[in-house]
C-alpha positions as CSV (number, residue, x, y, z in Angstrom):
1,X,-8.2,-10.1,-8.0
2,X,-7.4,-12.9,-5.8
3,X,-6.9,-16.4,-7.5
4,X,-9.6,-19.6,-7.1
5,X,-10.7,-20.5,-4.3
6,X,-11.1,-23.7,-5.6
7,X,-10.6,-26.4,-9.3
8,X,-7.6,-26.3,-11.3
9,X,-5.2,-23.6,-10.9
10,X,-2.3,-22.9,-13.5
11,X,1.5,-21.5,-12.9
12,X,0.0,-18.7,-15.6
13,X,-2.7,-17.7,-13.2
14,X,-0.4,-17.6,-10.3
15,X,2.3,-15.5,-12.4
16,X,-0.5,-13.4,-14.3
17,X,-1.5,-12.6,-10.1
18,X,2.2,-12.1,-8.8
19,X,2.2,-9.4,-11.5
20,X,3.6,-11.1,-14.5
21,X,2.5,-11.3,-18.3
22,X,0.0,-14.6,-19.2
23,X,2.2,-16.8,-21.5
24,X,5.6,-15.6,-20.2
25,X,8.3,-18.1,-18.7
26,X,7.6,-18.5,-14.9
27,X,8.9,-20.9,-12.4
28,X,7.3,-21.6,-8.9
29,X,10.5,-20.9,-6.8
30,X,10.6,-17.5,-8.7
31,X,9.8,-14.4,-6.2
32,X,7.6,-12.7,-7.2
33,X,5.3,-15.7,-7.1
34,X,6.5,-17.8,-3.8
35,X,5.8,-13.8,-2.2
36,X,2.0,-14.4,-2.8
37,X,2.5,-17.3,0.0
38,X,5.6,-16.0,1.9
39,X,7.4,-18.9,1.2
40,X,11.5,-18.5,1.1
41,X,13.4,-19.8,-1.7
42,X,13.7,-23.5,-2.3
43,X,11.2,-23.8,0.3
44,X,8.2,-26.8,-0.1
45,X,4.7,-25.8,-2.0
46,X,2.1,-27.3,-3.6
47,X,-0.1,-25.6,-6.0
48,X,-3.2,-25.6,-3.4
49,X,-1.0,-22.9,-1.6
50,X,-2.2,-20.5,-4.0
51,X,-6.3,-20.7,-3.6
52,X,-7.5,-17.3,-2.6
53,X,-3.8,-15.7,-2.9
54,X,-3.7,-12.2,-4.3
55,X,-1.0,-9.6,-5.0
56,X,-3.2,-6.8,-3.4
57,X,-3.9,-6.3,0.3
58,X,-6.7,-4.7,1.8
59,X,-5.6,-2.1,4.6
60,X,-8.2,-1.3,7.5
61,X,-7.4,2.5,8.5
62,X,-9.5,3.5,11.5
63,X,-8.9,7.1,11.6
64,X,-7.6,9.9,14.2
65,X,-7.3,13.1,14.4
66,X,-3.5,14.4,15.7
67,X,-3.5,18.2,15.4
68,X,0.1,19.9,16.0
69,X,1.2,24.2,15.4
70,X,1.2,24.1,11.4
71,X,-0.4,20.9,10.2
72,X,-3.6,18.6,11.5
73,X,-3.2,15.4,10.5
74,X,-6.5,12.9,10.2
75,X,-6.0,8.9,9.6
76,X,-3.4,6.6,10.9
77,X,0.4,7.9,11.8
78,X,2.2,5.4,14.4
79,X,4.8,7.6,15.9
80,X,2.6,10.3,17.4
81,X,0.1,7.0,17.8
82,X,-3.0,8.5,15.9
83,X,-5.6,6.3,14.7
84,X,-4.8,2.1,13.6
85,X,-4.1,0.2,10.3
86,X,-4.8,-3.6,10.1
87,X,-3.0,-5.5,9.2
88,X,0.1,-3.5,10.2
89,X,2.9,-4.4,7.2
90,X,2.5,-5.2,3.9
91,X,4.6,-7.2,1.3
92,X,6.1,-4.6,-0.9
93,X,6.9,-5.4,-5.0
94,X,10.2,-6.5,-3.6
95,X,10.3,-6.8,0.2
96,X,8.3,-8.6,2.7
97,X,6.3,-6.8,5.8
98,X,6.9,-3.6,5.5
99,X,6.0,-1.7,8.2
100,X,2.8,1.1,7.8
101,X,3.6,4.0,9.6
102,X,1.6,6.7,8.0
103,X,-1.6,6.8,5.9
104,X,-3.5,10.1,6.3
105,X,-5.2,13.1,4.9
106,X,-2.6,16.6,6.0
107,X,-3.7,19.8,6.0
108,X,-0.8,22.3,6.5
109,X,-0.2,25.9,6.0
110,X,1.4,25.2,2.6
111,X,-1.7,23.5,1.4
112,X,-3.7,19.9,1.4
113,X,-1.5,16.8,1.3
114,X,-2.0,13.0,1.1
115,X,1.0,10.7,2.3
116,X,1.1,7.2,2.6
117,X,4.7,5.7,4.4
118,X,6.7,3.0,5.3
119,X,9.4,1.1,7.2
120,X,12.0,-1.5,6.8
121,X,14.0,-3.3,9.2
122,X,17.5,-2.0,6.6
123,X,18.4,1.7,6.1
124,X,17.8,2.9,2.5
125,X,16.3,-0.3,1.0
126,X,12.7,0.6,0.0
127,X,12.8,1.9,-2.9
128,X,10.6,4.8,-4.8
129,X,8.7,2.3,-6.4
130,X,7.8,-0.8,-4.0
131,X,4.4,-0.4,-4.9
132,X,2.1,0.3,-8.3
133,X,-0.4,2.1,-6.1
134,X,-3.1,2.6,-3.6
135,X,-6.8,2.8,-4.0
136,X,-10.0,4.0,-1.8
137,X,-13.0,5.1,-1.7
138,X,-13.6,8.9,-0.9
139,X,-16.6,10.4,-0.7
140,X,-18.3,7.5,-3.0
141,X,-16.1,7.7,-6.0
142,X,-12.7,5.1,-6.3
143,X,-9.7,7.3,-5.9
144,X,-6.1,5.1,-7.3
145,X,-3.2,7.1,-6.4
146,X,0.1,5.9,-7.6
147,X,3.6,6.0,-6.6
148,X,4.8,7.6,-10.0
149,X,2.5,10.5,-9.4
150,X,4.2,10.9,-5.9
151,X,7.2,13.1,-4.4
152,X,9.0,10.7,-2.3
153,X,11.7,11.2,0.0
154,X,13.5,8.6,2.8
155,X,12.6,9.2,6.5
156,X,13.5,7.5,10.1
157,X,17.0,7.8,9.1
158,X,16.2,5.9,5.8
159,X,14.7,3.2,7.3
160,X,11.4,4.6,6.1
161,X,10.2,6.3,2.8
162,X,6.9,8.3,2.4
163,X,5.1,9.4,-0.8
164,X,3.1,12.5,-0.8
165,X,0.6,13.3,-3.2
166,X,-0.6,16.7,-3.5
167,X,-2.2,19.5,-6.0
168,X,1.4,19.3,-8.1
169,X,1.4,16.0,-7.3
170,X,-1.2,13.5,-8.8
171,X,-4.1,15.3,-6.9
172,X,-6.6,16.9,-8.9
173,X,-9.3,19.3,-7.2
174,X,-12.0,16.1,-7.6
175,X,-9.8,13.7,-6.0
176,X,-8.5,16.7,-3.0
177,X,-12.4,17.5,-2.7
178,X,-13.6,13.5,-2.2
179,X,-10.6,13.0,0.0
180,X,-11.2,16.1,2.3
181,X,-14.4,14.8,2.7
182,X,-13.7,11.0,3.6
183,X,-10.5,11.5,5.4
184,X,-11.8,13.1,7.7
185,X,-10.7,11.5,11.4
186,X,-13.7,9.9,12.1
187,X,-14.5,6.0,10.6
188,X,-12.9,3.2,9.1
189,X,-11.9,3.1,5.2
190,X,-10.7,0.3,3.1
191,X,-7.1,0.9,1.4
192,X,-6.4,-1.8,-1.3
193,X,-2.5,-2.2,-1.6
194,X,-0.8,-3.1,-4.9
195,X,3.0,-4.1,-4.7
């Protein structure tokens, strides 16, 4: 939940926000917490800088529909350009705008998939977990899928990495029946990104 917009604002609710534990040691310059602003080390802040900052980001995936010999793919993918995201990067738990190229529902001969990936301007730095999770909702009901219930693997050379969630992989037949139904290629849907 994003901090006050507004009143007294505490380093505990800025490091409680960045992901850290209430009542735990926390300094201003530390990462975790000058990422909520994008601020680089050592550089100058004031506490105002935080009002309305929040660890999650909202994605904006208006979908397409890109259908190829063995799999149809509905949402956003950027290298066969299907569909949009906004915005188009993300801070990661550990690295800043990341690139979102891939956020879709795939059907494919071998069965129903969900995979969400991205890029990095470094070969093999984005690691398996650079985010908690993502959340939407499909076909009215809240769906949180998380990167620990993915199969992951590096791609673009590993400048990218992709998690896939699937029936023997975090998907159960609720969740692969709401997200058939939203994912669909048609509208807009509201991902909300947690590093």
């Amino acid at each position: 939940m994003p901090l006050q917009t507004s009143g007294a604002i505490s380093l505990d609710d800025i490091h409680v926000e960045a992901g850290g534990t209430t009542g735990t040691q926390a300094s201003i310059n530390d990462t975790d917490i000058r990422s909520l602003i994008n601020v680089a080390s050592g550089g100058t802040m004031s506490f105002d800088d935080w009002y309305g900052a929040s660890a999650v980001e909202t994605i904006t995936v208006t979908q397409g529909t890109l259908s190829q010999q063995y799999t149809t793919l509905r949402g956003f993918e950027n290298a066969t350009p299907t569909g949009s995201v906004s915005p188009t990067a993300v801070d990661g738990a550990t690295l800043n705008s990341l690139g979102i190229t891939r956020l879709a529902r795939v059907n494919a001969s071998s069965g129903l998939f969900f995979e969400f990936e991205l890029n990095y301007s470094s070969s093999n730095t984005i690691g398996a977990n650079e985010f908690t999770s993502i959340s939407f909702t499909a076909n009215g009901t809240l769906t949180t899928l998380t990167s620990s219930e993915a199969s992951t693997t590096t791609t673009a050379g590993g400048f990218g990495r992709r998690w896939t969630w699937s029936a023997s992989n975090g998907l159960d037949t609720t969740e692969i029946s709401n997200i058939t139904a939203e994912w669909d290629g048609s509208g807009n849907i509201d991902v909300t990104f947690t590093p």
